[in-house]
C-alpha positions in Angstrom: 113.6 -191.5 -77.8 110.7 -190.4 -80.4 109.2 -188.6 -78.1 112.8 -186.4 -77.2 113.6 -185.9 -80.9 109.9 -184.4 -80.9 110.3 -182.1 -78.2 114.1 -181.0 -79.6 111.9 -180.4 -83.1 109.0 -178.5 -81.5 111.8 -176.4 -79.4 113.6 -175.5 -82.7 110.3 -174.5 -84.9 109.2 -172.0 -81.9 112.6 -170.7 -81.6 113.0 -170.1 -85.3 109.3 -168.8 -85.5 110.6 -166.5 -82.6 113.4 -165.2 -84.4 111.7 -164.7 -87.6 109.1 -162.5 -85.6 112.1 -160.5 -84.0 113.1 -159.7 -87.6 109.8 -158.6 -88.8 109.8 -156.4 -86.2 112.8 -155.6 -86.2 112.5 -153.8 -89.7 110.2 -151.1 -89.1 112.6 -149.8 -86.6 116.1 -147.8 -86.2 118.9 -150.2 -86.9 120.7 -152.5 -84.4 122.0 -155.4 -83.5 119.7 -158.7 -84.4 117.9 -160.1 -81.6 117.8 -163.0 -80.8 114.8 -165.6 -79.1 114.1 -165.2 -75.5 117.2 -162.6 -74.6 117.2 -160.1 -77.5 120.4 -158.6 -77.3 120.9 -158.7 -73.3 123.3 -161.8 -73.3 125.4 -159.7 -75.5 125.6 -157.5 -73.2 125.6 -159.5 -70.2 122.1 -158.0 -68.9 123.8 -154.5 -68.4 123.3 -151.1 -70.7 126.5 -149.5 -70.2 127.0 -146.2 -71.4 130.4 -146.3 -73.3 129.1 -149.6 -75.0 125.9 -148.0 -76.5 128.6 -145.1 -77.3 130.5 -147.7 -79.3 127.3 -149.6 -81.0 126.3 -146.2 -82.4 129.6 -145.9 -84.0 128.1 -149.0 -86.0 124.5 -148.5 -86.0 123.9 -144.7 -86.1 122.9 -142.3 -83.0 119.6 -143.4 -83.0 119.6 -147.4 -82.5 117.7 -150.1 -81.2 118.4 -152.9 -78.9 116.0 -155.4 -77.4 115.3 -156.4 -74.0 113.4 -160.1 -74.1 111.0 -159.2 -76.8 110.6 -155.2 -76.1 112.7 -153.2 -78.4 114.7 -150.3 -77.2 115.6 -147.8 -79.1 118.7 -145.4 -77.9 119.4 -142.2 -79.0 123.4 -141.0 -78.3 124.8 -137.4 -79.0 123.4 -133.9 -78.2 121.3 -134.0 -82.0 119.7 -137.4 -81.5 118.8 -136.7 -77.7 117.6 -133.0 -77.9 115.2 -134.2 -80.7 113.9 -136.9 -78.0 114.0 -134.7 -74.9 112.8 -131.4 -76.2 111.6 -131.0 -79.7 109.6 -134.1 -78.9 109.3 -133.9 -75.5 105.6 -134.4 -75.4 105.3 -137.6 -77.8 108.3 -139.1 -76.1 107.2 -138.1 -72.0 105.6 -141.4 -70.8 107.4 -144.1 -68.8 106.7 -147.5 -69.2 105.1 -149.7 -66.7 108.1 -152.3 -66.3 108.6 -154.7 -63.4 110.7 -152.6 -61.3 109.0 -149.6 -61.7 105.9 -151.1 -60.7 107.2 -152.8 -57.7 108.9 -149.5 -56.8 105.6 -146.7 -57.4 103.1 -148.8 -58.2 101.8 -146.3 -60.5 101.7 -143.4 -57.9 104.2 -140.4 -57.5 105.9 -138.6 -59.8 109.1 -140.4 -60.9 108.0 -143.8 -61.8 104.2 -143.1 -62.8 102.9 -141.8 -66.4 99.6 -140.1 -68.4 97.3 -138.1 -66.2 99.1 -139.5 -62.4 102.6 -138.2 -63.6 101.0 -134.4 -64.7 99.1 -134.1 -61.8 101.8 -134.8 -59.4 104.7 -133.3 -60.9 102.4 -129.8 -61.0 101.9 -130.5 -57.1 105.3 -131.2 -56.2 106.5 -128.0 -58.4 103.4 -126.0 -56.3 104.7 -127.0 -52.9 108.1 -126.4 -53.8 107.9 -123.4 -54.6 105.9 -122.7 -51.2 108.2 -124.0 -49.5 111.0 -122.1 -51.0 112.9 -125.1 -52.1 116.1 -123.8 -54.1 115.4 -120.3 -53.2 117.5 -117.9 -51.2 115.3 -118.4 -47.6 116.1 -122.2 -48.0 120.2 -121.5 -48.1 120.0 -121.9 -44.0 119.5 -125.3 -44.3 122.3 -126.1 -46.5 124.4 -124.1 -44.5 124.1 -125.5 -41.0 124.4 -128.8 -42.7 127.4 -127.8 -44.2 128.6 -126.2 -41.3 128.1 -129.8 -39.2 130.3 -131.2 -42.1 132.8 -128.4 -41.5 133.0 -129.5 -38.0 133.3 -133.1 -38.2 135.8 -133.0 -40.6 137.9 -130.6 -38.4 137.4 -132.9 -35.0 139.2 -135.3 -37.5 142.4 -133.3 -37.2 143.6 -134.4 -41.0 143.1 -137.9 -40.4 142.7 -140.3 -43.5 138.6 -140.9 -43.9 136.3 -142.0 -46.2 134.2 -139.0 -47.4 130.7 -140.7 -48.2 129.0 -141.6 -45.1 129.5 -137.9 -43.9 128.5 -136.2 -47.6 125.7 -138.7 -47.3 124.4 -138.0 -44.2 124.5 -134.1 -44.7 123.3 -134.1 -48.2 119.9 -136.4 -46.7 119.3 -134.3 -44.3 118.7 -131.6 -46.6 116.2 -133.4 -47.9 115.1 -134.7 -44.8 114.0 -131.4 -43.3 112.2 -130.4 -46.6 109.8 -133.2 -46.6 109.9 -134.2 -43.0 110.0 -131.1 -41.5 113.4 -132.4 -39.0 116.6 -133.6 -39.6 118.3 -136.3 -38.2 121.5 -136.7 -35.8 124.6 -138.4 -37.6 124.3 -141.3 -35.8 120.8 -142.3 -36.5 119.8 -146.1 -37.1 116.6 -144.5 -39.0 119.1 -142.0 -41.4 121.4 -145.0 -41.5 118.9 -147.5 -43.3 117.2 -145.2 -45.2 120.7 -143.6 -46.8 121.5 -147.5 -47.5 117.7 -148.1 -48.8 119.1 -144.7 -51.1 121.7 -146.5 -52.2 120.7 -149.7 -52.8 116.9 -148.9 -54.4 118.2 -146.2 -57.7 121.2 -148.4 -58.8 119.3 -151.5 -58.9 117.8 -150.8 -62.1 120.9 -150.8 -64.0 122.8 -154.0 -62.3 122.7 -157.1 -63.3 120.1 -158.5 -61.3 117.8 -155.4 -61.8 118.5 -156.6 -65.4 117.9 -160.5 -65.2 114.6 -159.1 -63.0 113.3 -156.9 -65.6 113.4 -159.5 -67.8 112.3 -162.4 -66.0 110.3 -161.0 -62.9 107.9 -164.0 -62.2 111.0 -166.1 -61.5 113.6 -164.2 -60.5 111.3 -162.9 -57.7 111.8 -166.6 -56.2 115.6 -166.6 -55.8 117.8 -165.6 -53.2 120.3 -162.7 -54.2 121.1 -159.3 -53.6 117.7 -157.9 -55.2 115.9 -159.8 -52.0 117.8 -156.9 -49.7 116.8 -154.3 -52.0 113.5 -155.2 -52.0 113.2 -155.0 -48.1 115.2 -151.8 -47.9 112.6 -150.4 -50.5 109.7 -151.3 -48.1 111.1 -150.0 -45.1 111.4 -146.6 -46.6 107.9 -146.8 -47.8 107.4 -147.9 -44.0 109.0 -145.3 -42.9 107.4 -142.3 -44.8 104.1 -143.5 -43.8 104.9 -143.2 -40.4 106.1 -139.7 -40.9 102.7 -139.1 -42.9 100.3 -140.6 -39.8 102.7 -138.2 -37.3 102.2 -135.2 -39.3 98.5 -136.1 -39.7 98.0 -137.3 -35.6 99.5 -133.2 -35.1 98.8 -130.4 -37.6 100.5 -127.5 -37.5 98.6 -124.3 -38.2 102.4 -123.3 -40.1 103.2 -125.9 -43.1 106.7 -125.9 -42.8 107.7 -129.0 -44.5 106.7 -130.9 -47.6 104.2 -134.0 -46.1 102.3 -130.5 -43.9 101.4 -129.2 -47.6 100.3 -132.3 -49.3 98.3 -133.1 -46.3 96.2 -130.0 -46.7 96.1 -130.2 -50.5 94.1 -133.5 -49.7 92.1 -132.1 -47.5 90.8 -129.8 -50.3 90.9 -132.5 -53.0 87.8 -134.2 -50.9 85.6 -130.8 -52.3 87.4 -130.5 -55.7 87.4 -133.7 -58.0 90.1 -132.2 -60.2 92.6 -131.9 -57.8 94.0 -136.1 -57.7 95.9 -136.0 -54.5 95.5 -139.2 -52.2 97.6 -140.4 -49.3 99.3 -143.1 -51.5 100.6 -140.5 -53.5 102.1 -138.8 -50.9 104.4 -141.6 -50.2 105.3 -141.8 -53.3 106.3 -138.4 -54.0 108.3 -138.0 -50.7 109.7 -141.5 -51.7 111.2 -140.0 -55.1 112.2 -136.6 -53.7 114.2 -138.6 -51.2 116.2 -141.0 -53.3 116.4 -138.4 -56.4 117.4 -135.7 -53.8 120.2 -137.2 -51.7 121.8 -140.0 -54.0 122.8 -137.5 -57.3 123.9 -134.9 -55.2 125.9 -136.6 -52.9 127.6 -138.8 -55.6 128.5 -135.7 -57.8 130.2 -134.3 -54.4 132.1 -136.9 -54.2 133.2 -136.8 -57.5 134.1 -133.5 -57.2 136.4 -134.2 -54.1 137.9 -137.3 -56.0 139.0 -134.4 -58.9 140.7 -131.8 -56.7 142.2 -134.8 -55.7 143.4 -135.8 -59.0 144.1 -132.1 -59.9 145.7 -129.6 -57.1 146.4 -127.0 -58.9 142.6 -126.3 -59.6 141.8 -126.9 -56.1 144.5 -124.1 -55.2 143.0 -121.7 -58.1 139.3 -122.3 -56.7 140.9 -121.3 -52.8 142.2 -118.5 -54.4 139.1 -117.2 -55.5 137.2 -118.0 -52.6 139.6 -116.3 -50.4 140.0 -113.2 -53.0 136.3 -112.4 -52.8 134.5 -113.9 -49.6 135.0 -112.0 -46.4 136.2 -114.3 -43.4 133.4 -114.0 -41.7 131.1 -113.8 -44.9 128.6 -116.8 -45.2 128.5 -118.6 -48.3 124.9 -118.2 -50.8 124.2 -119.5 -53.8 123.9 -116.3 -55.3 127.4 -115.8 -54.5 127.9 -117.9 -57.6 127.8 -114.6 -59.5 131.1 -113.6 -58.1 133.2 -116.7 -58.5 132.7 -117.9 -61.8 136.0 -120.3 -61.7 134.4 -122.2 -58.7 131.0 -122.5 -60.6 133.0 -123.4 -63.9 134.7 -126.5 -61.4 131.4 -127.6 -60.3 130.0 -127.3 -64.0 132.5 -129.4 -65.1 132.7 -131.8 -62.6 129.1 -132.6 -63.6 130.2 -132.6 -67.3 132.5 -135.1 -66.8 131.1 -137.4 -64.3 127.7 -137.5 -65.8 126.3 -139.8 -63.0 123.5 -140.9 -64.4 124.7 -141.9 -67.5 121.0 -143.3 -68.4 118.3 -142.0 -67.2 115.0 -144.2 -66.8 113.6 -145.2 -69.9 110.3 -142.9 -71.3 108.0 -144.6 -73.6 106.0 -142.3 -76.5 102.0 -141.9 -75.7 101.6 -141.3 -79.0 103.2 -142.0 -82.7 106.4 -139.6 -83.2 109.8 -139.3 -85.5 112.8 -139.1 -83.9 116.3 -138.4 -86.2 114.1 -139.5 -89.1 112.5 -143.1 -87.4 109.2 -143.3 -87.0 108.3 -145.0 -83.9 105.1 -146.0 -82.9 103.1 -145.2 -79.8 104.3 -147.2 -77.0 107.7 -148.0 -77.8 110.4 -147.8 -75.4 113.3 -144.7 -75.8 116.1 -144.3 -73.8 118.7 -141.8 -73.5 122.5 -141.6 -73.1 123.1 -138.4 -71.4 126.6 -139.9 -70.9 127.2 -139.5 -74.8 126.1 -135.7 -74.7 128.5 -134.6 -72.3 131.5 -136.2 -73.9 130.1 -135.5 -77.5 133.0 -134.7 -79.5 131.1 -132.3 -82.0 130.2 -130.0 -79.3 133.1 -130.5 -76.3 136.8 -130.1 -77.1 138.6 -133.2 -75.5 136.0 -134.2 -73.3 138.2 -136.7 -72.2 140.0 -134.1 -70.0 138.8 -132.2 -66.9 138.9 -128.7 -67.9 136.9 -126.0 -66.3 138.2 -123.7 -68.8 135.3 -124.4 -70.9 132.2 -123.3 -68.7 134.6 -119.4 -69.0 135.0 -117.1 -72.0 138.2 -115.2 -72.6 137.9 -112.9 -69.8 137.4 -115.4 -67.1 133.4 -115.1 -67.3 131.3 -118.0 -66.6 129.7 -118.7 -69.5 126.1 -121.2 -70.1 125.9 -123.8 -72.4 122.5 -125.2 -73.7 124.2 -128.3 -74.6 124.9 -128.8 -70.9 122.2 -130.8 -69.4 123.2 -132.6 -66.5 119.3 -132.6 -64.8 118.2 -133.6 -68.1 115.4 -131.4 -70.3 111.9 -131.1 -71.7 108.9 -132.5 -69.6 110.5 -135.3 -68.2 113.7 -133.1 -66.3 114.7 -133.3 -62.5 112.0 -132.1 -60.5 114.6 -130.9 -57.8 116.8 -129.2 -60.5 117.4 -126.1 -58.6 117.7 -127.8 -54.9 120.8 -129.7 -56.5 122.3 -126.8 -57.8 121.9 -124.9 -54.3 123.3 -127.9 -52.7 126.5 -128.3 -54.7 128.0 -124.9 -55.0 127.3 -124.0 -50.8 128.8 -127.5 -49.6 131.2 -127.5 -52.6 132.6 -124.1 -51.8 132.5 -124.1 -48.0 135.0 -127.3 -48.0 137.3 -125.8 -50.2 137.2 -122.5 -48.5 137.8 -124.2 -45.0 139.9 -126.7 -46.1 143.0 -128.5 -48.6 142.0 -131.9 -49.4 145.0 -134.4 -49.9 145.3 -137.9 -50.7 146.4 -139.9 -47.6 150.3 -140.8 -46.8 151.5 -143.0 -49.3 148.8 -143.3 -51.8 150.2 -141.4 -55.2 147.9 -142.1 -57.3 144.0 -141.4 -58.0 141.3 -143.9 -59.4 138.8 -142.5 -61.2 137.1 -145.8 -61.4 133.4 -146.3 -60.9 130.9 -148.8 -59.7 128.3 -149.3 -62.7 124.8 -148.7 -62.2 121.2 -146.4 -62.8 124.1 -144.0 -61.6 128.2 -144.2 -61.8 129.4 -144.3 -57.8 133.3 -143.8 -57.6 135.2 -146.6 -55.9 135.8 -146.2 -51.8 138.4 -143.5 -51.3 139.9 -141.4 -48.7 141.2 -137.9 -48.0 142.6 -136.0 -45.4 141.2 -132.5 -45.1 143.9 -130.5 -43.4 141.8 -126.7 -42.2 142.9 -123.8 -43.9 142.8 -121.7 -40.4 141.3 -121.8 -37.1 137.1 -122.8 -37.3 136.5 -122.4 -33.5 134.6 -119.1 -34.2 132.8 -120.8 -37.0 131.7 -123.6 -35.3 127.7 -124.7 -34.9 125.8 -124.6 -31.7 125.7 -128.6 -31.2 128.7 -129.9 -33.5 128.1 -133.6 -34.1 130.8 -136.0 -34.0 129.9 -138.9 -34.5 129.6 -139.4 -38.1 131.2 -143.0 -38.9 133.3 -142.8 -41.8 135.7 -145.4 -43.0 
């Protein structure tokens, strides 16, 4: 019994000792909630950083806060001020990532995404270089976008205004944009390969943000030993890997004298880096930073297209307006570019603010600062963990009027102009934004515009009502629904060489 009371003594002395720590610490850094031994502030928030609830802490704490993760403090900035001074005024101080759990087990240290310092500058500046050779988001890349859209076109017409669940066939197309850019091929609809790596897509991003991605950042050594859901995403995340390396020992087994795809160009820039020292490109990196185009090229997209859908949905009448101006300057026959934008700026105000207001990736990953900085007035030393709420800029009340509502109004001026907004940052800013920036933007006005062009989308018999709903994690995923696209005229004349039909949706 001695020997118990002992113990139950010992245990309370290192947990105040622990908590006394966290409060030293705690004071040279932004305010926040106190932490407490062993969980910081994660059972508070039930191992999950939601986006409306940091909204709601700053309300008590200030824009610029800090909440603690075990024993690693976080500190969040909310609002357009408090995140522009992270992101771009100090975008170099604040452009590392830190090395946690998950990110190793998901880069280990290579690519462009997950990796930081010298790695992470070397193979963002290659990505960008072979890009731009490969004429990613330009004009001479449209094709691709457009015979995927066109297969979408055609599925959705075999369908005949049947009820179906959108995603599996936005997915499919949206991947196999991406596919075709780094692979160099794209794959049929009913692929087992496009199939597990669209679910590896799904599965690999949003684990970060769930619970278990939570409990496992936190406790790694032992929650790697359990059964549960992060088991699966662990062996979808090594059968991509799998899979990309196989691509990489094809494409090495037969060079093409023409790079045409993504892997060609890497290949060759290794080749070179054997005779230059300062060029640090290696096979392993390679995977990596096909790995991140691929998840961070298909998932955001696809999602925001979906959201889109989901909205014109909700709201008809904006639908109609966007068909009107479609139809008012697009000739039949007249195929659909990006720079077409120009000339329809209420459909690119509707894609604008369907970004706004879904904001999918409420969070992005966390940076850490490689050296001592100030942000909103808070010192912070190097090292220390910032994240940002991108969520919180978009529906910032000192810059948006009623962000609450979905008004595409606000992206125009008075004379029905599109209009830009720096405060708009959907793909993020400074050092640290979306590598495939333009690609997405490419993406969503062709495949947003052709399926409003070719068709009315309606809510299926007897549903009234529309749920906008979302699944929680690293981004927000709206809840299953379904449509019926009922064609706006006849599409045989349209229609691809080889129409696929067998897309499986739900």
């Amino acid at each position: 019994m001695e020997v118990t009371w002992a113990l139950v003594a010992l245990a309370v002395v290192l947990l105040l000792g622990q908590y006394l720590k966290l409060q030293w610490a705690a004071r040279k850094l932004p305010p926040g909630p106190a932490p407490l031994p062993v969980f910081g502030n994660m059972w508070a928030l039930r191992f999950s950083l939601h986006h409306e609830t940091l909204m709601q802490l700053a309300k008590i704490y200030g824009n610029t806060m800090t909440l603690w993760a075990g024993h690693t403090p976080l500190v969040i900035t909310n609002g357009y001020e408090a995140v522009r001074d992270m992101l771009v005024s100090k975008s170099e101080e604040t452009s590392g990532r830190p090395q946690t759990p998950y990110l190793l087990k998901y880069a280990q240290q290579r690519g462009v995404i997950a990796s930081t310092g010298d790695t992470w500058k070397q193979q963002r500046r290659a990505s960008l270089t072979m890009m731009r050779k490969l004429g990613i988001g330009q004009k001479r890349k449209d094709n691709q976008i457009q015979e995927e859209a066109q297969h979408m076109i055609d599925f959705l017409t075999s369908q005949e205004g049947r009820p179906l669940n959108p995603e599996h066939l936005i997915m499919s197309c949206v991947t196999n944009v991406i596919s075709a850019a780094v692979f160099g091929h794209r794959f049929s609809f009913g692929d087992d390969v496009l199939h597990n790596l669209m679910e590896a897509t799904k599965s690999v991003s949003p684990f970060l943000r769930s619970f278990w991605g939570m409990l496992y950042e936190t406790f790694p050594w032992l929650i790697s030993l359990l059964p549960g859901p992060h088991q699966k995403v662990f062996d979808l995340l090594e059968y991509a890997r799998n899979y990309v390396k196989k691509e990489v020992k094809d494409h090495q087994a037969s060079p093409k004298e023409e790079h045409r795809d993504f892997i060609d160009l890497y290949i060759n820039t290794i080749e070179k880096a054997k005779h230059n020292p300062n060029i640090a490109c290696d096979e392993s990196n390679l995977v990596q930073d096909v790995m991140d185009l691929f998840f961070a090229g298909s998932e955001t997209t696809a999602l925001t297209l979906l959201w889109a859908l989901l909205y014109m949905l909700k709201y008809p009448d904006i639908q109609e307006k966007v068909q009107r101006e479609l139809d008012d300057v697009l000739e039949p026959s007249e195929t659909i570019h990006y720079e077409h934008r120009m000339k329809l700026p209420y459909t690119n105000a509707v894609i604008h603010e369907a970004l706004r207001y879904s904001s999918i990736v409420p969070l992005a990953l966390p940076h850490h600062c490689v050296k001592d900085t100030t942000i909103q007035g808070f010192h912070l030393e190097k090292g220390t963990v910032v994240i940002y709420n991108l969520f919180s800029v978009h529906h910032d009340r000192n810059i948006w009027e009623a962000p609450e509502e979905f008004n595409p109004s606000r992206f125009l001026d008075k004379d029905g102009n599109f209009v830009k907004n720096e405060k708009f940052i959907p793909f993020s800013a400074g050092h640290r934004a979306c590598l495939g920036e333009q690609m997405g933007r490419t993406e969503l006005f062709i495949f947003f515009s052709s399926l409003l062009r070719h068709f009315t989308f309606h809510l299926p018999e007897g549903v009234k009502t529309v749920n906008l709903d979302f699944i929680m994690g690293t981004t927000l995923h709206p809840l299953p629904y379904q449509i019926r696209a009922l064609p706006r005229w006849d599409l045989s004349h349209h229609s691809a060489e080889d129409p696929e039909q067998t897309v499986t949706c739900i």
